[in-house]
N, C-alpha and C positions, 0 to 999 in steps of 0.2 A: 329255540329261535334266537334268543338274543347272543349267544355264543358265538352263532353266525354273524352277526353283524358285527361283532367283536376281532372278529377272523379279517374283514374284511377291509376295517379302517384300520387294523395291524398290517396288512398286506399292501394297501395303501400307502400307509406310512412307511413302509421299509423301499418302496419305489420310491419314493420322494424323496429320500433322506440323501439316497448314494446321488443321485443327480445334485444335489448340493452340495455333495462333501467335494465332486469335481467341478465347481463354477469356474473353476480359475481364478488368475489373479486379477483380471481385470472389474471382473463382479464382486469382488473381495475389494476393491481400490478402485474408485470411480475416477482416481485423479489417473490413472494409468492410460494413456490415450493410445487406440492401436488403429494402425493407419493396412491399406493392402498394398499401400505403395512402398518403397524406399524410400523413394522422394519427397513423396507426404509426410513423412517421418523425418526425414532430415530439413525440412523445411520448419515442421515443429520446434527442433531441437537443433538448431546448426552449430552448436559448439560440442555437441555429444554425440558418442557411435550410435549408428542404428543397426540392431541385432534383430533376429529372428527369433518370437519367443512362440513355444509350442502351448497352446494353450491348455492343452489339455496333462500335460506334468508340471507347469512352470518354471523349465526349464527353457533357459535364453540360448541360441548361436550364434557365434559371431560367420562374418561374409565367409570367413576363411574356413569355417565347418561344413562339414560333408554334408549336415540337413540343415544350412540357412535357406530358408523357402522351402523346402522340402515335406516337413512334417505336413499331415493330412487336417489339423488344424491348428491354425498360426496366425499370428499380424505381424506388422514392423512395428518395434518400438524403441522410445531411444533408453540405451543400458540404465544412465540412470534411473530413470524411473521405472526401469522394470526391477532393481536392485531396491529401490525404496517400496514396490510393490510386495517384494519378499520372493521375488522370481533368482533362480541362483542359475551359475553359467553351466554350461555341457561340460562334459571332462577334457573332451578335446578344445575348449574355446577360451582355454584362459591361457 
């Protein structure tokens, strides 16, 4: 019996763990602020670009990239601080 049980906070454990390893950057970096708007975002940051960052690769786009707003989950944020979060650009956005 206790094998069992052994089995099953392993099985537990291993769900739990990949849901961490993707938190993104902004659960990794609470100073990282993500807005759903542009606006919200450049209002935050008006002297910085506000890019589109995928949260789920942390990777950023800029406007001019095929998936700024695109990706199926995303915020605005402004580059700097998604570059101090540890978020890097798309290939196509630099």
């Amino acid at each position: 019996m206790k094998p069992f049980v052994t089995r099953i906070a392993l099985g537990a454990s291993l769900l739990v763990l990949p849901a961490l390893a993707y938190a993104g950057v902004a659960a990794a970096n609470p100073s990282l602020h993500e807005y759903k708007t542009s606006s919200g975002a450049q209002r935050h940051c008006p002297n910085d670009t506000v890019v589109w960052l995928n949260t789920d690769t942390n990777v950023y786009h800029a406007k001019s990239d095929r998936y700024y707003h695109k990706t199926k989950n995303g915020a605005f944020v402004c580059e700097k601080e998604a570059i101090k979060a540890g978020a890097r650009p798309s290939a196509t956005s630099q």
